[in-house]
C-alpha positions in Angstrom: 83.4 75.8 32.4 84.5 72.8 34.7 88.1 72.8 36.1 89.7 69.9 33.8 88.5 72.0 30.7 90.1 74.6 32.2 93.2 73.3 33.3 93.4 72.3 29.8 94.7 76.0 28.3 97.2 78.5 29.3 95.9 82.1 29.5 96.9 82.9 25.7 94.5 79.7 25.0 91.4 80.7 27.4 91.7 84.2 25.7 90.9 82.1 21.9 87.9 80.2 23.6 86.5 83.8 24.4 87.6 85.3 21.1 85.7 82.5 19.4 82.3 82.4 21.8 82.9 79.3 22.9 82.9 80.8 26.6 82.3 84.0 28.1 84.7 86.1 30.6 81.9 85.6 33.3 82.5 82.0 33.1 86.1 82.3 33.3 85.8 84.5 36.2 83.2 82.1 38.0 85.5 79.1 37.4 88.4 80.9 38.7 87.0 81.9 41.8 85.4 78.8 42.4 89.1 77.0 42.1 90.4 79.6 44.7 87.6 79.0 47.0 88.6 75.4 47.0 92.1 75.6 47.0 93.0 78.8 49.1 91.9 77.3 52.7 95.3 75.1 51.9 97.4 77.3 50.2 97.1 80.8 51.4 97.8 81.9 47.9 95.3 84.4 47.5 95.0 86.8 50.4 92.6 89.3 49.2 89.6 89.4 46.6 87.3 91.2 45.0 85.2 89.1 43.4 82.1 91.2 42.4 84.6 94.1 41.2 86.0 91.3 38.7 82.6 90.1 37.5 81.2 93.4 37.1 84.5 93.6 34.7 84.0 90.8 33.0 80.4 91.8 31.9 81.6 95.0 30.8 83.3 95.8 27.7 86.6 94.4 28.2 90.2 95.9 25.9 90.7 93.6 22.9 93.9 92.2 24.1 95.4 89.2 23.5 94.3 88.2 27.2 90.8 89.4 26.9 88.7 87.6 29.5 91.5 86.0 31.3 91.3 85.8 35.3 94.6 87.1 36.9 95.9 88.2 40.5 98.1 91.3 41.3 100.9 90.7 43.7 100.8 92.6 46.9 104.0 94.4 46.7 103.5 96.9 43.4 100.2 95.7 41.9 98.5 99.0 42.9 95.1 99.0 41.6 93.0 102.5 42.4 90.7 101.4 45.2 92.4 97.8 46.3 95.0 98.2 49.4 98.6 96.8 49.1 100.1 95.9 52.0 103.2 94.4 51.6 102.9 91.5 53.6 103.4 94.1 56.4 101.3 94.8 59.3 102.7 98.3 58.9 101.2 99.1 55.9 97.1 99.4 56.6 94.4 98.1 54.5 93.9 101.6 53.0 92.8 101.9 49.2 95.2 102.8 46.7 94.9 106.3 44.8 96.3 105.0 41.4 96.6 102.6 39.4 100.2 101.4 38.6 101.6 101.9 35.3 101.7 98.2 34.7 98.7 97.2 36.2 96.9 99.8 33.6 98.9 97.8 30.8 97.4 94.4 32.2 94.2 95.8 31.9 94.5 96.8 29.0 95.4 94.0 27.4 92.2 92.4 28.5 93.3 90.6 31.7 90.3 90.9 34.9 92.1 90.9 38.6 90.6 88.4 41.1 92.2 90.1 44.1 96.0 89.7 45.2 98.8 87.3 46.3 100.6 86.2 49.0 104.1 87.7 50.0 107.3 88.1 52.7 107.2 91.4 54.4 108.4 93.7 51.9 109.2 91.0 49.9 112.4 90.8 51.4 113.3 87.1 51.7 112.8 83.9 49.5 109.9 82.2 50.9 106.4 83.1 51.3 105.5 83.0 55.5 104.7 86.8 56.8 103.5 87.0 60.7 100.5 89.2 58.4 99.4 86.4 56.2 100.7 83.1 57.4 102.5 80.9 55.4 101.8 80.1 51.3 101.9 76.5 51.0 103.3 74.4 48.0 100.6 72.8 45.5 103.4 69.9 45.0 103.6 70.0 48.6 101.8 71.9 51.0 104.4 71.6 53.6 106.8 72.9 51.2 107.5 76.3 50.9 106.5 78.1 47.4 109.5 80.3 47.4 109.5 84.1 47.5 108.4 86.7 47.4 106.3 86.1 44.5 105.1 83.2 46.2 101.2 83.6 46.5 101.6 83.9 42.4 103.5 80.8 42.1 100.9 78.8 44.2 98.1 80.2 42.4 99.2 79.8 38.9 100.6 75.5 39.5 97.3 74.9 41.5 95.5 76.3 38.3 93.6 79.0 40.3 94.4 81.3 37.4 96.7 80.9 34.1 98.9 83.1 34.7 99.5 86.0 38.2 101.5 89.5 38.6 105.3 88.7 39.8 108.5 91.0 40.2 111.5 90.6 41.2 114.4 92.4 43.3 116.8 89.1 44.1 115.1 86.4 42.5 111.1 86.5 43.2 110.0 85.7 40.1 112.4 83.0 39.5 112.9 81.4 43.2 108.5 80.7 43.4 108.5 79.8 39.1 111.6 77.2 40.3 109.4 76.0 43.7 105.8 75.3 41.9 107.3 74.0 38.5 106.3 77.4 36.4 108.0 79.7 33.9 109.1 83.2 35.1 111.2 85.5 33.7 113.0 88.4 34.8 113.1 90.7 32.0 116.2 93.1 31.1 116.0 96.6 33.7 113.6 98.6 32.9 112.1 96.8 30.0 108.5 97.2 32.3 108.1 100.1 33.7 107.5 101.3 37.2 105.6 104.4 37.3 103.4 106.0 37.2 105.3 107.1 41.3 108.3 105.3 40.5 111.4 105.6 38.5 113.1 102.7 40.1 113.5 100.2 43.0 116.3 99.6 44.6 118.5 101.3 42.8 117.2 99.3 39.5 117.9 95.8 41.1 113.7 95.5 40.8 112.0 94.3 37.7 108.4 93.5 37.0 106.6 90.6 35.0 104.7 87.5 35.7 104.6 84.0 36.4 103.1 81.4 34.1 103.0 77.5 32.8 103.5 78.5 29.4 106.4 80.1 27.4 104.6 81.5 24.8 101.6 83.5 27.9 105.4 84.7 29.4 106.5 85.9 26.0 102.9 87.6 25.3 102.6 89.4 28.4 105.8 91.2 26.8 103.7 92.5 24.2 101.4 93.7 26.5 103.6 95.7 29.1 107.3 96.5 28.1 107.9 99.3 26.8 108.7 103.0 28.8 106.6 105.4 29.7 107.5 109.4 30.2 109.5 110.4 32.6 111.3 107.1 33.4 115.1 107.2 34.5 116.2 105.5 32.1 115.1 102.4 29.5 115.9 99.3 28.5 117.4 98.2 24.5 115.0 98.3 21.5 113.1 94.8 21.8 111.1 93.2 18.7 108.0 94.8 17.4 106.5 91.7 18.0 107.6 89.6 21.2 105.4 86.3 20.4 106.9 86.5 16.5 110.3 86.5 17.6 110.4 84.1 20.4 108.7 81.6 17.6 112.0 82.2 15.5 114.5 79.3 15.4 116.8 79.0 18.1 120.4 79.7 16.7 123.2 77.5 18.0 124.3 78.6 21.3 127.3 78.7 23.2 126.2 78.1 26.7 128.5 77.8 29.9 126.8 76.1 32.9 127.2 76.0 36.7 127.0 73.0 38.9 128.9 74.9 41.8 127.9 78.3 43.5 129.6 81.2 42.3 133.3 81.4 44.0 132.7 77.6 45.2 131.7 77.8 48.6 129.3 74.7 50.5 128.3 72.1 47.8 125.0 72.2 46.2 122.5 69.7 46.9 122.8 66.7 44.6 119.4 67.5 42.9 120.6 71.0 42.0 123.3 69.3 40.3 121.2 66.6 38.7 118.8 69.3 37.2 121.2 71.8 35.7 123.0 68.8 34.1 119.9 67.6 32.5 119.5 70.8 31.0 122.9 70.8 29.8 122.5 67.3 28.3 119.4 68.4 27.0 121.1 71.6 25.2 123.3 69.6 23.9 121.5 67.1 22.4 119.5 70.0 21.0 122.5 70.9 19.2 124.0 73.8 21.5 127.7 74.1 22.4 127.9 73.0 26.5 130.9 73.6 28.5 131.5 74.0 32.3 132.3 78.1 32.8 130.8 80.3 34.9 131.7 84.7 35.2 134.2 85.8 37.2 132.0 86.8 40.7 131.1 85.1 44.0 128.2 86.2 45.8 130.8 87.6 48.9 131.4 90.2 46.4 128.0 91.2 46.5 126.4 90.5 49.5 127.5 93.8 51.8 126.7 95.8 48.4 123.4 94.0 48.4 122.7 94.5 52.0 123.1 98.1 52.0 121.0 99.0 49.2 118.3 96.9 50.4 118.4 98.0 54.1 118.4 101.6 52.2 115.3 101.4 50.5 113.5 99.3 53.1 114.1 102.2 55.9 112.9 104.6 53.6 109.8 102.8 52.6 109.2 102.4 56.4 109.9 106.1 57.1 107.6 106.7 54.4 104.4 104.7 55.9 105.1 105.9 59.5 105.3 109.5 57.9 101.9 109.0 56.7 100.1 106.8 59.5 102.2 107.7 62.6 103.5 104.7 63.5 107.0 104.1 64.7 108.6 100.9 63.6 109.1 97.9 66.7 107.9 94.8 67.4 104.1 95.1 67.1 104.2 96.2 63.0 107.5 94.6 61.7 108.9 91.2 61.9 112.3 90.9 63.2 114.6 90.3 59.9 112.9 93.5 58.8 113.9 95.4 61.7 117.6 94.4 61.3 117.3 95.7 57.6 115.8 98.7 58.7 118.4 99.5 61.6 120.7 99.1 58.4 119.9 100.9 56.6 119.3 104.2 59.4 123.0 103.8 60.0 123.7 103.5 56.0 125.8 106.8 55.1 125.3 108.1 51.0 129.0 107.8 50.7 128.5 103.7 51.4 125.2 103.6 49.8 126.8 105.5 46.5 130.2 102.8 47.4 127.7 99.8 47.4 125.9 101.2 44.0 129.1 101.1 42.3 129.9 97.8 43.8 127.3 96.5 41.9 128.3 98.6 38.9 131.5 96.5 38.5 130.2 93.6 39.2 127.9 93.8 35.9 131.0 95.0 33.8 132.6 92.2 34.8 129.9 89.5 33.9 129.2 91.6 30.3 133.1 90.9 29.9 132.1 86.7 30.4 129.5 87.3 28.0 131.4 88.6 25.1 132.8 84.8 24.7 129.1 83.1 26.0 125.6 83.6 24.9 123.9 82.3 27.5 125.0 81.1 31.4 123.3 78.1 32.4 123.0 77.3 36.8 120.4 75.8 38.9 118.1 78.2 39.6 117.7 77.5 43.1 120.6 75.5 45.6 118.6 73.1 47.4 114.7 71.7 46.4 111.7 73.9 48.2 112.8 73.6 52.0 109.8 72.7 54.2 108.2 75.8 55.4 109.7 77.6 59.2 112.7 76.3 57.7 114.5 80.0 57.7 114.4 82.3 60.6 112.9 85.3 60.1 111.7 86.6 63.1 115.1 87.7 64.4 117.3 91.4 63.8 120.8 89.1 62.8 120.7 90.1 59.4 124.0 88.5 58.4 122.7 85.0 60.0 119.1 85.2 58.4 120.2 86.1 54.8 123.3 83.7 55.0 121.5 80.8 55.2 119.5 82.2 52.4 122.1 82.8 50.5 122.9 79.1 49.9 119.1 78.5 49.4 119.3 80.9 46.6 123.4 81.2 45.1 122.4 82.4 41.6 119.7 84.8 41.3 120.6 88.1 42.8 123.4 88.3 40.5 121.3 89.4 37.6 119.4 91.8 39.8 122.6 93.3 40.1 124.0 93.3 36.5 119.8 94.2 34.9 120.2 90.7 32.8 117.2 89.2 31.6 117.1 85.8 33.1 114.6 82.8 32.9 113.5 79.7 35.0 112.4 76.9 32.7 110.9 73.5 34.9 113.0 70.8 33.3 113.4 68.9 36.6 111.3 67.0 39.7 112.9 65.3 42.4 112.0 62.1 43.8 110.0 63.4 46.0 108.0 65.2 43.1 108.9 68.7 44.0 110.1 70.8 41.0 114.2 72.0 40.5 114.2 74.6 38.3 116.9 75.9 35.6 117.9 79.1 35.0 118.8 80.5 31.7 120.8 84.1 31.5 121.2 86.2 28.7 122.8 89.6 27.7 121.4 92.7 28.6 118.3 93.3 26.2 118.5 89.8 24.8 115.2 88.2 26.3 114.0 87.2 22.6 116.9 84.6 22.6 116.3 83.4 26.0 112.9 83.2 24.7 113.7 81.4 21.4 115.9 78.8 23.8 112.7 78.3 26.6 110.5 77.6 23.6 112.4 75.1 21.6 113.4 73.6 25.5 109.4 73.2 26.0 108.9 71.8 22.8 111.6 69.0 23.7 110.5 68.4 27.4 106.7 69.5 27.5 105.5 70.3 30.9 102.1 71.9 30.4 100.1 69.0 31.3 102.5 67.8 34.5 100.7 68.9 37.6 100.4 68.7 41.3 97.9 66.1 42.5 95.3 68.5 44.5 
């Protein structure tokens, strides 16, 4: 299969051109890797492979999903497949084979999806670009200068280059939505716990962390629900009942929505670039016109509200991660294995008492009553996703221990997205909008807790007004 027959289908549409014989997994494996092997030497998307593993795959007998014979990459921070390593963008964590396979990983399988290899990431996935001192820098198919976001970054340059249709992503502050926003893709983050995390894990980060993927179609996003939400025993807790079919309901009508929109950060604060505000009034117009009710609101929260609440869980579960690896490899934690931003999290969070890690939980706690509260009277919150357009990449410093100066400036980067990390709201980027420059602005769309099908419904009728499937970078 040649690369512009390729490029021509999304993953749910490769999957029909095996179903009907028309082409073989193989072939869709070759042509994958093929595309990688051209485009990774500029990109540093892809930063490990197994190639024969995934062709031995692909001649086997593969799951009758609805992504049978569909290349894909794992992301290396909790894509654990038995026998593949997962570093986390760390030089702390060594190439060692996993013993398991994730829970989720076994669902992707399963519904018929072969793994190239995995992605690009931050160290620990901490920040919201892609440039760890392990891997080097993930560069932007728009513009490989540019930075692809984070830390799902390696997925987002791999899916808008067309290396594959559609890559693993997850997201603990905005990594699905930050890279879908930088490399003009969709990506949602579903509702808490709607994936699961096992089969080792309950939660991350005190539930802030939630699984999916990154694509360039609605309806692959939508599907990969059918393949992977859904708990599994033993989990901490679970997410509301969704439809018995994710692809049948997102295809419903959209009702008519009343939608509140941002075109300032949350609690004001330093103006948002002017293409921020361009995009997310597009989309508003665009609503509008669509037949939705627009108005200017946003909930009642500003990210100061959040951001020592933030800080403390993250710098929690980051020093026990470390404590974790060292425990097993008997390392100690300094300059040589962990970059500097990562060291000031970790010294965090060794100086974190339970009292203020409990105090910073319920933090968070309030802050999602309050935004359920703003909700009773709005279906759906409309912001920028992202403040500013992809910065160039070394634009953030991340090799030193301030942690208030390194994820302040970040903070203005990316004003919107944590907050649903910290309420469990499902919450989507849709790529309505390129600047002059041709670099994608994305839009974010939030919904209630456990109400991704009308998110969905709203993305879908959105692409069907503004198609963006066949707008892509010039590589």
């Amino acid at each position: 299969m040649g690369f512009a027959e390729y490029d021509r289908f999304d993953a749910l549409g490769l999957a029909g051109l095996v179903a009907k014989g028309e082409v073989t997994p193989l072939e869709l494996v070759d042509t994958a890797i093929e595309r990688i092997e051209e485009l990774n030497p500029r990109l540093n998307a892809v930063v490990f492979t197994d190639y024969e593993g995934a062709r031995e795959r692909a001649r086997g007998p593969l799951p009758d999903g609805p992504f049978r014979g569909v290349p894909f990459l794992l992301k290396d921070i909790l894509g654990d497949l038995e026998g593949w390593p997962t570093r986390n963008g760390s030089h702390i964590s060594p190439p060692v084979p996993m013993p398991f396979t994730a829970t989720l990983v076994q669902r992707f399988l399963a519904g018929g999806l072969i793994p190239l290899g995995k992605t690009n990431v931050p160290e620990f996935g901490l920040v919201a670009t892609t440039e760890s001192k392990l891997y080097g820098p993930a560069g932007n198919p728009w513009n490989p200068n540019h930075s692809t976001g984070g830390s799902s970054g390696g997925s987002g340059a791999a899916v808008a280059s067309g290396m594959v249709p559609v890559a693993h992503a997850n997201d603990g502050g905005g990594s699905i939505r930050i890279p879908a926003s930088c490399n003009g893709l969709v990506g949602l983050k579903p509702t808490r716990a709607r994936n699961p995390l096992g089969p080792v894990l309950g939660d991350v980060m005190g539930g802030l962390v939630a699984e999916h993927v990154v694509s360039r179609s609605v309806r692959d996003t939508v599907a990969m629900l059918d393949v992977t939400a859904g708990t599994e025993p033993g989990d901490p807790y679970f997410a509301p009942p969704g439809p018995a079919n994710w692809l049948r309901a997102a295809a419903e009508p959209c009702p008519k929505l009343r939608i509140g929109f941002a075109r300032t950060r949350p609690g004001g604060g330093a103006a948002l670039d002017p293409q921020a505000v361009a995009a997310v009034e597009h989309a508003a117009k665009l609503c509008a016109d669509l037949g939705h009710q627009i108005e200017e609101a946003s909930p009642p929260i500003t990210n100061e509200d959040m951001f020592e609440a933030f800080i403390a869980i993250w710098a929690s579960g980051v020093a026990m991660q470390i404590d974790g690896i060292c425990a097993l490899t008997g390392q100690k934690p300094g300059p040589d294995n962990l970059e500097g931003l990562t060291r000031g999290l970790y010294a965090i969070g060794q100086a974190t008492t339970a009292p203020q890690l409990w105090g910073a939980i319920f933090q968070l706690q309030q802050i999602g009553r309050a935004v359920a509260g703003w909700h009773a009277d709005y279906d759906v919150w409309l912001t920028p996703t992202l403040g500013t357009p992809p910065p160039a990449n070394g634009t953030f410093v991340l090799d030193s221990e301030d942690v208030e100066a390194g994820f302040g400036a970040m903070t203005d980067y990316v004003p919107f997205t944590a907050i649903q990390n910290a309420t469990g709201q499902p919450a989507i980027n849709v790529p309505l909008w390129w600047t002059p420059e041709g670099l994608p602005m994305g839009t974010q769309f939030v919904g209630r807790v456990g109400e991704e099908a009308l998110l969905l419904q709203l993305a879908t009728q959105l692409e069907a007004a503004q198609p963006w499937f066949d707008r892509r970078p010039a590589l």
